[in-house]
C-alpha positions in Angstrom: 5.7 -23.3 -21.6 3.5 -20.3 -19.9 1.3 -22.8 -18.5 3.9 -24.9 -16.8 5.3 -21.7 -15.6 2.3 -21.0 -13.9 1.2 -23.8 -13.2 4.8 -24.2 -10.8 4.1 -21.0 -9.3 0.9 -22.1 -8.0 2.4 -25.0 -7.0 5.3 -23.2 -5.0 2.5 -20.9 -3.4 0.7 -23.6 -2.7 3.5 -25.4 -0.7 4.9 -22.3 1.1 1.5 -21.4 2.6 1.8 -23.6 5.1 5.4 -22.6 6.1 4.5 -18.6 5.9 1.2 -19.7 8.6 3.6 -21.6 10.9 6.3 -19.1 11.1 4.1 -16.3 11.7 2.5 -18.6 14.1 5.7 -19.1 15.7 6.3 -15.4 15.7 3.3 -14.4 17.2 4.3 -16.5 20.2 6.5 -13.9 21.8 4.4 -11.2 21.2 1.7 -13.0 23.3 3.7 -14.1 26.2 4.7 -10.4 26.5 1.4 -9.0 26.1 0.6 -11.4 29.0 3.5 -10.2 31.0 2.6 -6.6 30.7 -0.6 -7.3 31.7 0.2 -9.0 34.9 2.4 -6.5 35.7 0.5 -3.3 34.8 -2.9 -4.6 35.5 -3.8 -3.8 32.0 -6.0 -5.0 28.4 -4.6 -6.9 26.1 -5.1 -4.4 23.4 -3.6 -2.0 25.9 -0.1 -4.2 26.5 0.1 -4.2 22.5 -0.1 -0.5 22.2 2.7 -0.5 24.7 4.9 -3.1 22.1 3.9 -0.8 19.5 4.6 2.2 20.8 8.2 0.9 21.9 8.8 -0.8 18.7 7.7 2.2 16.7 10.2 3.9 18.9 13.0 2.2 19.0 12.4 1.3 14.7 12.4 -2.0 15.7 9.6 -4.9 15.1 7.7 -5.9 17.5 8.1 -9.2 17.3 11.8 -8.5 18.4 10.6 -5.9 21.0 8.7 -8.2 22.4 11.3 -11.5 21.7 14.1 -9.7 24.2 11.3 -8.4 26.8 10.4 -12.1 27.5 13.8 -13.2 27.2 14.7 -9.9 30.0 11.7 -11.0 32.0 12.9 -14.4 32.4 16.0 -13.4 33.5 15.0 -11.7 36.5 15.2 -13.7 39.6 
């Protein structure tokens, strides 16, 4: 029965790689399009817009996948 246990939990592993790699894929997104916002704006890095999403989300005890999630979404609000 141990082998069969462990055999499904390689199994399992095995079938929610690929959904862990898309949705941190999918997270990373944001984060990008407000690095590149920041560094159109502020005529910075990109290493330099991330500390900036860091520094915020470190502040604000948020992560920065939402910091930067509601910046774009503020951004594109503007007019």
């Amino acid at each position: 029965m141990r082998n069969n246990d462990c055999m499904s939990t390689a199994h399992v592993t095995r079938i929610e790689g690929p959904l862990d790699l898309q949705d941190a894929l999918a997270r990373r997104a944001p984060i990008e399009q407000a690095k590149g916002i920041l560094m159109a704006v502020h005529r910075i890095t990109a290493d330099e817009a991330f500390a900036l999403l860091v520094e915020r989300s470190q502040r604000a005890n948020r992560k920065v996948h939402d910091i930067a999630l509601e910046f774009v979404h503020e951004m594109a609000e503007l007019p």
